[in-house]
N, C-alpha and C positions, 0 to 999 in steps of 0.2 A: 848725515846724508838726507832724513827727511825732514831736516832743518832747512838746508841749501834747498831742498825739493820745492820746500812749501814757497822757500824766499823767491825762486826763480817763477814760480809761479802769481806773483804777488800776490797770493794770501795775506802774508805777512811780512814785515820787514822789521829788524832787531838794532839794536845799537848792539856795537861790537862785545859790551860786558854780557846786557842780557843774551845774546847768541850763545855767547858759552857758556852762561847754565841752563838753558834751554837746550843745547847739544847732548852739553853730559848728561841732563834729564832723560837724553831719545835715546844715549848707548846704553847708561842702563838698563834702559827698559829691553834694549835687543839683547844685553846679555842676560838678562833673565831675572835683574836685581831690580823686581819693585821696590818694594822696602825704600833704598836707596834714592831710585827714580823717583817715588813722591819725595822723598825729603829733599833734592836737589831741587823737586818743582815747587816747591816754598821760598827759593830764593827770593828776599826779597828787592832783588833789582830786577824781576820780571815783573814785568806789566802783565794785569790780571787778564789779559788775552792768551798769552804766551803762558802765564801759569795754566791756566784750565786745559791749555790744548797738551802742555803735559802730562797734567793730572789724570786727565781722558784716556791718551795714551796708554802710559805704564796699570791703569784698573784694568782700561781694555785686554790690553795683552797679561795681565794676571789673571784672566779669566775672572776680574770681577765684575759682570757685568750690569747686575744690578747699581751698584756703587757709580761705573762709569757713566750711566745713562743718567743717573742723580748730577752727576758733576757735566753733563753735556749742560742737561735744563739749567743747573746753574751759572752754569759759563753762558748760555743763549740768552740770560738776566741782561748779561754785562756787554756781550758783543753780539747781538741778534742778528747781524749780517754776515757773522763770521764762515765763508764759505764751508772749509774745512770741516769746522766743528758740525755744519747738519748737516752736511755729506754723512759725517761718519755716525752723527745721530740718526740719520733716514738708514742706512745700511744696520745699525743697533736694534732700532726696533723693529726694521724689517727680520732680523737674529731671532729677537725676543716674542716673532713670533705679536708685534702688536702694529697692525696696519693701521692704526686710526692718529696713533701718534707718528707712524712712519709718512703719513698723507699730511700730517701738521707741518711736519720739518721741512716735508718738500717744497709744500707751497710755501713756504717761508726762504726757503732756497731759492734766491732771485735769480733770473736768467741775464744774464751780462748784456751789455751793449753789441758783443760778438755773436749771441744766439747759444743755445741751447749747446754746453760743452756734451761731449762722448758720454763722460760718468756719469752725466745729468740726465742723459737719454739713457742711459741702461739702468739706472735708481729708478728713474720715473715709470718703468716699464715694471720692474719687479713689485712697484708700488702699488702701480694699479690693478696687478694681477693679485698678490695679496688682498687686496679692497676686494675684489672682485672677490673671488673665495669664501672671506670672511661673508659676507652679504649673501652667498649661498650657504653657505652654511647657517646663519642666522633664518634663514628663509627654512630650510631642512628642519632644525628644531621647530618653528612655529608649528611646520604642519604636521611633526612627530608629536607634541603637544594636543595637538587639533584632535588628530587620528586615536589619540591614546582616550580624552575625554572622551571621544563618541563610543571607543570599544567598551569605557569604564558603565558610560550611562546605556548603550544597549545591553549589556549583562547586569545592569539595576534592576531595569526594565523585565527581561527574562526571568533575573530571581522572584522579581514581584508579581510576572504573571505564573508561577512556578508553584508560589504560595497560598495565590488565589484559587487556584485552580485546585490545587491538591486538600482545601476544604471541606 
C-alpha cells in the first residue's frame, strides 16, 4: 500500500521485481517483523533509493530511531532530492527533538513546480515553531548564565566586604 502510495505520488517508480521486494519490505514492517523487513530491504535488485527508503521505514517503526535518522542522512548521500525520505527526515528530527537538523532537511525539501504541497506547509510550520523555541530557550540559559555570575560575584563582593570589615 505505501508502495502504490509513494508510486502514485511519483516519488518513486519500481520495475515490477524491485516493487516486490520493496513491498514485502513495507508488510513486514506493518506486521511488526523488522528483523525480516531489513533483510528483504537488502535485496539486492533494489536500487539504493528504494533500499534506504525501506531501511528508514522498518528502524522507523522499530522504534529505532536513532539508527533510522543515521540511515535517512545516508540515503540523503545517495538521493538528496528524494522527497520522501526528508519529509520523514524533517518529521524525525522534529521527533528527536532537533530543530537545527529539522530546518536542514526542510530547506533541502524543494518546493515543486506546483507550489508548496499540504505536508510541506504543516512540516514547515512545526519547523519554524520548534526553531523558534529552541532560540528562546538558548536566549533563557544565556541570561540564567548572566544572572547566576552577577549573583555568584556580588556574594564575592559581600564576603570580601564582610571580611574586611570584621578586622
Amino acid at each position: 500500500m505505501i508502495a502504490a502510495l509513494l508510486s502514485a505520488a511519483g516519488v518513486f517508480t519500481l520495475a515490477p521485481i524491485q516493487e516486490a521486494a520493496f513491498q514485502r519490505a513495507l508488510e513486514l514492517t506493518s506486521e511488526g517483523r523488522f528483523a525480516a523487513a531489513l533483510e528483504t530491504a537488502e535485496d539486492p535488485s533494489l536500487d539504493p533509493t528504494a533500499r534506504s527508503q525501506a531501511r528508514f521505514w522498518a528502524l522507523y517503526n522499530a522504534g529505532l530511531l536513532d539508527l533510522a535518522q543515521a540511515e535517512a542522512l545516508a540515503a540523503l548521500q545517495v538521493a538528496p532530492e528524494d522527497a520522501w525520505l526528508l519529509a520523514r527526515a524533517t518529521e524525525l528530527a522534529l521527533g528527536l527533538h532537533d530543530p537545527s537538523a529539522a530546518e536542514q532537511h526542510l530547506q533541502a525539501w524543494r518546493v515543486d513546480a506546483e507550489g508548496e504541497s499540504s505536508e510541506r506547509r504543516a512540516v514547515r510550520a512545526q519547523v519554524e515553531a520548534a526553531v523558534a523555541t529552541d532560540r528562546k530557550r538558548s536566549r533563557g540559559l544565556r541570561l540564567a548564565r548572566m544572572t547566576t555570575l552577577g549573583l555568584l560575584s556580588a556574594c564575592a563582593g559581600a564576603l570580601g566586604w564582610l571580611l574586611r570589615s570584621s578586622r
